[in-house]
NUPARO-33209 format. One record per residue (C-alpha): residue in three letters; x, y, z. Coordinates in steps of 0.02 Angstrom, whole numbers, plus 32768, in hexadecimal, padded with zeros to 4 digits. Example, Ala and Ser with C-alpha at 12.3 -4.5 7.8 and 13.67 -1.06 7.14 Angstrom:
<pts>
ALA82677F1F8186
SER82AC7FCB8165
</pts>
This chain:
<pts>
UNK8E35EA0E2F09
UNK8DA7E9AC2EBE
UNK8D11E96E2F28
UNK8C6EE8FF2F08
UNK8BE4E95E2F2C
UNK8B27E9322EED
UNK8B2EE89E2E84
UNK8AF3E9092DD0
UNK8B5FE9A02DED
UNK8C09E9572E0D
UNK8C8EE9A92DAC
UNK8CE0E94F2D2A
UNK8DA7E92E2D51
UNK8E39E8DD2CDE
UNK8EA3E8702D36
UNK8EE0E7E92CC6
UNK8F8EE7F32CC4
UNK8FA3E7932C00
UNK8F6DE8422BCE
UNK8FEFE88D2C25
UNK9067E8112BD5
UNK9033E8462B29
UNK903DE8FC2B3E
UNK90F3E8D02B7C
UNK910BE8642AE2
UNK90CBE8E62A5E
UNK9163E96D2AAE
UNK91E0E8EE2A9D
UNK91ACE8AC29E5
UNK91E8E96C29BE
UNK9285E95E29F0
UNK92A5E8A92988
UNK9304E88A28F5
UNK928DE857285B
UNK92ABE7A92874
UNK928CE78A2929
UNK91FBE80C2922
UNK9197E79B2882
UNK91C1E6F32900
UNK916FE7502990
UNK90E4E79C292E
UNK909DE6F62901
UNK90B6E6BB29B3
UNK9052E75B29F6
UNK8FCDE7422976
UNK8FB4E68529A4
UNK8FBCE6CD2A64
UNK8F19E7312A44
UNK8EB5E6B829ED
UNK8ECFE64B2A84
UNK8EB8E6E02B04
UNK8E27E72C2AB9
UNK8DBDE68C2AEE
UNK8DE6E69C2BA2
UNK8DD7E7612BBB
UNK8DA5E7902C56
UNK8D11E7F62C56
UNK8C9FE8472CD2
UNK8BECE8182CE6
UNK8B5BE8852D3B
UNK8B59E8122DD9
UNK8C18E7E62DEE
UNK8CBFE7DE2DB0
UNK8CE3E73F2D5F
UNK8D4BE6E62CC9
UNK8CE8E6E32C2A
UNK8CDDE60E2C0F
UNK8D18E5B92B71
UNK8CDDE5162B27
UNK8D76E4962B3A
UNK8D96E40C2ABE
UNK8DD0E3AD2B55
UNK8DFBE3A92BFB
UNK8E6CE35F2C6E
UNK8E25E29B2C50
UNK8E1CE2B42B86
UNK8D50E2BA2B9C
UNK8D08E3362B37
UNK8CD2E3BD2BB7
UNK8C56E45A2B86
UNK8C4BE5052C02
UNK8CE7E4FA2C68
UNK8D01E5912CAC
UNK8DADE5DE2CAB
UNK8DC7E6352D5D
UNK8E77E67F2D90
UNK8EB5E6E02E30
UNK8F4AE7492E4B
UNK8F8DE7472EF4
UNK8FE7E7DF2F28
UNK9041E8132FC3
UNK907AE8C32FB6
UNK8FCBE93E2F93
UNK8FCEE9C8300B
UNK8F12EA133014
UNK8EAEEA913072
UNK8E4DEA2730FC
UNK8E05EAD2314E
UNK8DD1EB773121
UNK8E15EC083187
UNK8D91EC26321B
UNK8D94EC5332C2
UNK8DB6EB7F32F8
UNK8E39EB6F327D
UNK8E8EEC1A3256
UNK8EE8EC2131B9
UNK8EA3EB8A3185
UNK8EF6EAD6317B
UNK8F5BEA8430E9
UNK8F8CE9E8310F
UNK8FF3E94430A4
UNK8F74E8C6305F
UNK8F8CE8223026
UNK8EFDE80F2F8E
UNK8EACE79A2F01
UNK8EBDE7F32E67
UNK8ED8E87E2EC0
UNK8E50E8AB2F15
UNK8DFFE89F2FB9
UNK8D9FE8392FC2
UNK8DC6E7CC2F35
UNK8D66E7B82EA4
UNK8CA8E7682EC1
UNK8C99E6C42E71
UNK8BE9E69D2E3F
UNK8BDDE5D22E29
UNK8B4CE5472DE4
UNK8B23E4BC2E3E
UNK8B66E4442DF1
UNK8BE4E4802D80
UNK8C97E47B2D5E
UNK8D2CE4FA2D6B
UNK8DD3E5022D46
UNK8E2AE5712DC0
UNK8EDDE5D32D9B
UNK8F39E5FB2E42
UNK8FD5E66A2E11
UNK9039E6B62EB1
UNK908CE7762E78
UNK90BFE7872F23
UNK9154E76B2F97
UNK910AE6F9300C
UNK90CFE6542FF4
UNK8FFDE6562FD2
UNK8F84E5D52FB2
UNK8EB5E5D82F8B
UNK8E2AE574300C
UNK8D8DE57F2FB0
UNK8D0AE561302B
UNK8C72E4ED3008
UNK8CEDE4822F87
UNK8CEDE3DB2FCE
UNK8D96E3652FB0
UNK8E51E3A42FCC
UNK8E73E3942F20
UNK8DF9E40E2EE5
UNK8DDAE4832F75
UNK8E79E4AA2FA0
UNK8F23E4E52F37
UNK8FAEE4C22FAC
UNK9038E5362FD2
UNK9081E59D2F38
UNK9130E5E62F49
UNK9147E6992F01
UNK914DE68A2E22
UNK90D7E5DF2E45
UNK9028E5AD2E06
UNK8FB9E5292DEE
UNK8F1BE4FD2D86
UNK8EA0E4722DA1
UNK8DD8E44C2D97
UNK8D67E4372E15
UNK8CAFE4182E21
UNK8C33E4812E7F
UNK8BD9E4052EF4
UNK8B96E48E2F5C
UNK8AD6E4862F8F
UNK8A9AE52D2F53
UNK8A77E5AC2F74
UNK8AF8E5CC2FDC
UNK8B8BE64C2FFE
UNK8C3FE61F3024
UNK8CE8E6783048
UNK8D78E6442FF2
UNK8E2CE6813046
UNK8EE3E6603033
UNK8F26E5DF30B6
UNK8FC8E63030C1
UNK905BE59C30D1
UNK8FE0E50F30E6
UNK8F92E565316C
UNK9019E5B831B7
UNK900AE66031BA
UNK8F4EE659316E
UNK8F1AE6D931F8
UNK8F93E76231A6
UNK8F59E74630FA
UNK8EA6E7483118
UNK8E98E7D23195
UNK8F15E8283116
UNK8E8CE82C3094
UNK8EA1E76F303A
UNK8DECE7443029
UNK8D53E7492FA8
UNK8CB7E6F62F99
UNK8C52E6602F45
UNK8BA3E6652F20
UNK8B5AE5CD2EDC
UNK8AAFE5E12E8F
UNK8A38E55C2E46
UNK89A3E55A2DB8
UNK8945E52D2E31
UNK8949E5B42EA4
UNK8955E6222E2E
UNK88A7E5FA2DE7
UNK885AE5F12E88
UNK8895E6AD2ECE
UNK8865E73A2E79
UNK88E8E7CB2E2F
UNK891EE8372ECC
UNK89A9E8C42EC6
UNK8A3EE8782F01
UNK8ADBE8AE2F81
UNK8B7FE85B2FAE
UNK8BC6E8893053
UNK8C6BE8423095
UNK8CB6E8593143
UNK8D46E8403177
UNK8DD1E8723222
UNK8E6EE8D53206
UNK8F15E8C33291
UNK8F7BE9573275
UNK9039E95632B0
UNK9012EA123296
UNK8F72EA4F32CB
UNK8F7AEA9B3391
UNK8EBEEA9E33BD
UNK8E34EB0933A3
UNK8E58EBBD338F
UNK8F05EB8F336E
UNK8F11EB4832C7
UNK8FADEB08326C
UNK9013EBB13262
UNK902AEB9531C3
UNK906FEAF031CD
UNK904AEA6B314C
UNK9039E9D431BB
UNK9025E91331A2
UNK8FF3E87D3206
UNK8FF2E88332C5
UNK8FF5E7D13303
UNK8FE4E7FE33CC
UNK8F4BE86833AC
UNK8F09E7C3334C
UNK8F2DE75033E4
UNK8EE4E7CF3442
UNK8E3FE7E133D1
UNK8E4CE89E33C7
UNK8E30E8E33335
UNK8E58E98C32F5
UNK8DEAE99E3267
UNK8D48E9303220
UNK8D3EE9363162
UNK8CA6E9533103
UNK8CCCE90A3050
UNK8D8CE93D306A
UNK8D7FE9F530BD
UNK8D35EA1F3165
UNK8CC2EA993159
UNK8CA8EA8830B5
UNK8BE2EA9830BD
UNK8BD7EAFD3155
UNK8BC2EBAB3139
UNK8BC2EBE731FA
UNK8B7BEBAD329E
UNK8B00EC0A3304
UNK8A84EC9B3308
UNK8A94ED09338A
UNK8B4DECFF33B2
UNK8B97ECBE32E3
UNK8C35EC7B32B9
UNK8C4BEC733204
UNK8CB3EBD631E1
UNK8CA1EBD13111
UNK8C78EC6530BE
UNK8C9DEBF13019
UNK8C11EB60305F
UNK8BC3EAF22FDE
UNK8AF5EAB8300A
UNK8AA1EA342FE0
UNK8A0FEA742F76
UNK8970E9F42F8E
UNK88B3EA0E2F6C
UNK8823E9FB2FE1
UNK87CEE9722FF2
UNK882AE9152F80
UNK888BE86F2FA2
UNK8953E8732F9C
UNK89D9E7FB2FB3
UNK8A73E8093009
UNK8B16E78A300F
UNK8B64E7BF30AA
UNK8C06E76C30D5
UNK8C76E781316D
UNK8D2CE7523144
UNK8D51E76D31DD
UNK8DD5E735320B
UNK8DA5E74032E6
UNK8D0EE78C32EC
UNK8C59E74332DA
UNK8BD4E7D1327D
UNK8B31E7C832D6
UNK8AD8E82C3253
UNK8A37E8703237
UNK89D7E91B31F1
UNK89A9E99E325A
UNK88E1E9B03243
UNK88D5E91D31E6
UNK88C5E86D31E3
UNK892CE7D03178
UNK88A4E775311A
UNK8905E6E430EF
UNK899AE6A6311B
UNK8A20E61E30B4
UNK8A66E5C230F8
UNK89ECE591317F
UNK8A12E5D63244
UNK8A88E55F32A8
UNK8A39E4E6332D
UNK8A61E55F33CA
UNK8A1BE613335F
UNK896BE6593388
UNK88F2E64732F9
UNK887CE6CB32F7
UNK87B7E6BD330D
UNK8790E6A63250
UNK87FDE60F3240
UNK87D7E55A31ED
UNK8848E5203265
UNK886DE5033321
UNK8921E4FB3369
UNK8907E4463376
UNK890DE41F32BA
UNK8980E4A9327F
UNK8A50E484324A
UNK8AB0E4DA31D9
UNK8A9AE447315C
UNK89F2E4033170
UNK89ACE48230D9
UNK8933E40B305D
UNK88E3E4542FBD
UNK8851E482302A
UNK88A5E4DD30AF
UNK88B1E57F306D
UNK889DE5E530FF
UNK88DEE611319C
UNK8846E68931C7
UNK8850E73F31F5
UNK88E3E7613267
UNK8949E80132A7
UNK89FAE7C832C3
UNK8A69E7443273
UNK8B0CE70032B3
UNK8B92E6E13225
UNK8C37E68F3263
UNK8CD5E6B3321E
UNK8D08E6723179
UNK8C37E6683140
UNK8BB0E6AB30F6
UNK8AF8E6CB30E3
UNK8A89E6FC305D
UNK89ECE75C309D
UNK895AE7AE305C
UNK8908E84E30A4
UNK8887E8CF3071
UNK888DE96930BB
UNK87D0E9B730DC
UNK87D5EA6030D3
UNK8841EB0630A6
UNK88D9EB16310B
UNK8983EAE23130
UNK89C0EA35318D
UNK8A65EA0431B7
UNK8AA0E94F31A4
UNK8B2FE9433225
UNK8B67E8B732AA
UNK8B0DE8CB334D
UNK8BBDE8B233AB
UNK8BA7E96D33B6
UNK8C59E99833C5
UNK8C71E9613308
UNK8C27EA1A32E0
UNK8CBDEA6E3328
UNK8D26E9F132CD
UNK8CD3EA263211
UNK8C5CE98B3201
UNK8BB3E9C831B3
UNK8B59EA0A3125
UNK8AB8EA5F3109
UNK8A1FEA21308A
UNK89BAEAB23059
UNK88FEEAC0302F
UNK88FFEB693014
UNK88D6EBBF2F4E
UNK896CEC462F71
UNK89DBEBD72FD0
UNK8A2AEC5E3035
UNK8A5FEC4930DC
UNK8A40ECCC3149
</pts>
């Protein structure tokens, strides 16, 4: 399994399937008769001039599609920059959701429905203001579609259902007020059966960024944290586990808003080593950590894909510096704040409302996300985790350490 961690150190993963195509292409060319092979030969060489400018490569903040100047798009206009960005949507990835610990013994495996194959989906990094053309391509059985979030107009936020072997391709234009972070997710059927797809691991995120803020914040380390619920037909309950099992959707522990597991970037426990002092239960003895610096400012795009739960999330000896977007209408601001609850809504953010203000806790519903800022003031460890404190037991969490050595003990 791959998963985004901090923003410079993700590892680099291939999934464009063309290449697969031409590896498949080459073995078959062998087994040609001279005729047919010099036919195909010129075909596969005219195939890579046209692939090679629409390569997908991996950056040091996210994994995108390289962009190619078009000659012309869809009206005839000549059109510089589009981006080239395709997803793969999958329905039969079993992964490893939970290590083996005393809350889940044996771990859990269970059958994911993905973008591209992993969960979550790829991170799309956006401009304000700039074009895309998007490539939806369903590789599954089931019938999958794409909601990109903060897209405004049917046409260009939304794909409509794909039957299995389908895909589509069109352009849209990122009218998004940045900066700002969105989740994008399958729909399912138009809708029906979104809450198995997404809960089933059919989400990513946007982040749409701007010159302007750019210029006006200075360089901070940056994280990308995704959480999301799992329903598992499987799963018995703490202590119980899955037996083994590989399970799948469970729609009456949905209805019911129980949730076996809470994903941290697609694996519970994934960045929690153990829980307590005194009386320990190890829960990951392979935990990542988030590695920050004292006293120096980092960034965080923290999205909950839910798809039930709301993430009321803060750090544990430290405070959120600023917040994007700004607090709902009904949220406390805290005492360093520009702003009373009078004034505040989700969309009322101008060029000089930058700030929130110091606060401990933030709210983020399902299907949203927030980009915060935090410095952390001295040596130690903190743990970002939602204050619904039952999400520990469930795997939600990770730890930020300020420490030289970095070791947990």
């Amino acid at each position: 399994m791959v998963y985004l961690r901090n923003l410079d150190e993700q590892a680099s993963i291939n999934l464009d399937r063309k290449r697969i195509y031409l590896t498949k292409l080459v073995v078959k060319l062998c087994n040609m008769s001279p005729g047919t092979r010099l036919l195909l030969l010129l075909y596969f060489f005219i195939l890579i001039a046209f692939l090679t400018s629409s390569q997908m490569i991996t950056s040091s903040s996210s994994l995108l599609l390289s962009f190619k100047v078009d000659a012309e798009d869809e009206s005839g206009l000549v059109n510089r920059g589009i981006r080239n960005i395709t997803l793969i949507a999958d329905d039969h990835v079993i992964m490893r959701v939970s290590p083996d610990n005393l809350l889940h013994p044996g771990g859990i495996e269970y059958k994911m429905m993905t973008f591209n194959g992993t969960v979550p989906g790829p991170l799309l990094k956006f401009k304000e203001g700039e074009s895309v053309r998007i490539t939806l391509i369903n590789d599954g059985d089931l019938v999958h579609s794409l909601n990109l979030h903060g897209i405004t107009g049917p046409s260009q936020a939304l794909s409509g259902p794909l039957e299995p072997g389908q895909n589509k391709t069109w352009i849209l234009k990122v009218n998004s007020r940045a900066p700002s972070i969105f989740v994008y997710q399958c729909d399912g059927d138009n809708l029906n059966g979104v809450w198995e797809h997404v809960a089933s691991g059919m989400y990513g995120s946007i982040i749409v960024s701007s010159p302007t803020y750019d210029q006006k914040h200075p360089a901070a380390n940056e994280f990308y944290i995704s959480f999301s619920e799992v329903y598992n037909t499987a799963d018995k309950g703490l202590f119980k586990g899955t037996n083994g099992t590989i399970g799948s959707f469970d729609l009456g522990k949905f209805i019911e808003n129980k949730p076996d597991l809470i994903l941290t970037n697609g694996m519970a426990y994934k960045y929690i080593p153990w829980i307590g002092t005194v009386s320990r239960i190890p829960l990951n003895d392979d935990a990542e950590i988030f590695h920050v610096t004292p006293d120096e400012p980092t960034r965080w795009y923290i999205m909950n894909a839910g798809p039930r739960k709301s993430l009321d999330f803060n750090f544990a000896a430290a405070m959120i510096d600023v917040v994007y977007p700004l607090p709902l209408l009904n949220q406390h601001v805290g005492e360093n704040s520009r702003y009373d609850n009078s004034s505040i809504s989700a969309n009322s953010m101008s060029d000089s409302d930058e700030s929130a203000g110091l606060r401990y806790l933030i709210s983020i519903p399902p299907g949203s996300g927030a980009i915060i800022e935090a410095i952390f003031p001295e040596q130690g460890f903190y743990f970002g985790n939602d204050h619904d404190l039952a999400s520990i037991l469930y795997g939600s969490g990770f730890v930020a350490s300020a420490v030289e050595n970095n070791i947990i003990s």
